[in-house]
N, C-alpha and C positions, 0 to 999 in steps of 0.2 A: 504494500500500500504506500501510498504516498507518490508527493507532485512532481513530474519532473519536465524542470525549462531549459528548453535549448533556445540558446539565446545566441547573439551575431548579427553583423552589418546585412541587409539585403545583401542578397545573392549567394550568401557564403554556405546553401545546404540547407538550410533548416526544413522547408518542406522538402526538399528532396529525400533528407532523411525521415519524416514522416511520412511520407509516400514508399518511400520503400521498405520500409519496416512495419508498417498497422494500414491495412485496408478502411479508408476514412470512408464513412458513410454518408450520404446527403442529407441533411435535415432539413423534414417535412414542413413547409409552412402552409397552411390557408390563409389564403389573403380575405377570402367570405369570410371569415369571422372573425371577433376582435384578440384580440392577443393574449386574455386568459385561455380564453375559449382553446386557444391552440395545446395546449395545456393535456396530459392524462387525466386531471383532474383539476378543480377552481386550487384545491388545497395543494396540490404539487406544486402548481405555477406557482400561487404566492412565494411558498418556500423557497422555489428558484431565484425568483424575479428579482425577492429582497437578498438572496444569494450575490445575486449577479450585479446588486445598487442600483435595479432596474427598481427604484423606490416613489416614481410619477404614479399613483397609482391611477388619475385619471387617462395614461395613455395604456393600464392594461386594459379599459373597456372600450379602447380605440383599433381600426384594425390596421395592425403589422404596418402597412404602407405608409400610412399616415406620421410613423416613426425618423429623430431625425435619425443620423447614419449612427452616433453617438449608441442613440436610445438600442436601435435595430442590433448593433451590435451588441449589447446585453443582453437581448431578447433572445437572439440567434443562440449566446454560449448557454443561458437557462434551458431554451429547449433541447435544444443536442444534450444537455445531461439527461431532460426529462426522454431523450427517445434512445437512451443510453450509451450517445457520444462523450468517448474519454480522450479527445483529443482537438486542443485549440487552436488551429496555426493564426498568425497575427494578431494575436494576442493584445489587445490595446493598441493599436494601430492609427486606427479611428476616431480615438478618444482624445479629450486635452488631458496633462499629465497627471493633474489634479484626480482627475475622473477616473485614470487608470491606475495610480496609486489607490484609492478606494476601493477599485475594482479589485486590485490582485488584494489587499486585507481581507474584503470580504467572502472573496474563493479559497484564501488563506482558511477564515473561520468555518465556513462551510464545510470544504476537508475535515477539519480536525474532529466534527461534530461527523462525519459520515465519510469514514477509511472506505477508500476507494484507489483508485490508479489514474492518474492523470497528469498526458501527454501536451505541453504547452511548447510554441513557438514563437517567440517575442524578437524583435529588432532592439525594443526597448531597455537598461539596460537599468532604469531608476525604477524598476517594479522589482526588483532580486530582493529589495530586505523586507519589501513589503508583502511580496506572495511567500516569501521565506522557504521556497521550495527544498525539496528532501534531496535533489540533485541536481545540477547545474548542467548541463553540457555547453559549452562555448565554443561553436562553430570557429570562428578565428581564430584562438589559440589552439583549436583541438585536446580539448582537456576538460574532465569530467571530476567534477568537483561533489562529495557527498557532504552535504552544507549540515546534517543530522547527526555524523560520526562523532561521539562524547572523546575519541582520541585521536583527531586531526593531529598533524604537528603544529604545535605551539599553543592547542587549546586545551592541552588536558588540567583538570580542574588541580590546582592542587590541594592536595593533603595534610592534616595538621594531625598526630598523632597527642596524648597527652594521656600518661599514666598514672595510674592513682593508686591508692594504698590497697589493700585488701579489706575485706566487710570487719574485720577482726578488727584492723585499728581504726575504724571508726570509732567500732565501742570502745575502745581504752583512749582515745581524744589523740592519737598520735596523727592520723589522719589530718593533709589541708585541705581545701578545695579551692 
């Protein structure tokens, strides 16, 4: 389980490596109906929607079209999970940064609330602390980074030992603490 971003300048692979590694599936949209509606159910979309900071709630009872490119593309990443798409390419593309910083928190907290696997491809490179992914892959450097390992080099936590008397000298007061 857990999210993994391949991240890199245009051009450098990233869909091609999603393409040729997970057969990406088209996600279904009707444009007849409004954009809950597209939905498995009113109650799944919500949960997506505010997943995805798609939080207008008056453009969920509007339909799809009507979306600016912003909005659409939140819509597009909630329903691809609701039709069980685990894989984002352009990833915030679309968005201003603000909005895409937002964006990756709240696909951040969504995960962590429902362990899953999930394939991201971003250009962008100010969404890494904020989607906090479980692994990095960085097209341009070629290098795969596990951002989740407690013993990276240089991150391991350190340790404080501290020994203390035995339960005996407590009772006889020889004991400090």
């Amino acid at each position: 389980d857990g999210i993994v971003l391949i991240v890199g300048t245009s051009g450098s692979g990233k869909t091609t490596i999603l393409n040729s590694v997970f057969e990406q599936t088209k996600i279904q949209v009707n444009y007849e109906k409004t954009v809950i509606e597209n939905f498995s159910t009113a109650e799944r979309g919500e949960e997506l929607l505010l997943a995805c900071g798609l939080r207008t709630i008056p453009a969920w009872f509007r339909s799809p079209k009507t979306l600016s490119n912003g909005e659409y593309h939140r819509f597009e990443i909630a329903l691809g999970l609701d039709q069980g798409n685990r894989i984002i390419d352009e990833f915030t593309s679309v968005v201003d940064r603000d909005t895409a910083k937002s964006l990756a928190l709240s696909i951040r907290k969504y995960f962590d609330r429902n362990p899953s696997v999930l394939y991201i491809a971003s250009c962008h490179r100010d969404i890494v602390d904020w989607l906090d992914p479980d692994w990095v892959y960085d097209t341009d450097l070629q290098v795969l980074d596990n951002r989740r390992s407690l013993f990276r080099l240089g991150t391991r936590p350190e340790l404080t030992l501290t020994i203390r008397s035995s339960s005996a000298d407590y009772r006889s007061g020889r004991a400090h603490v």
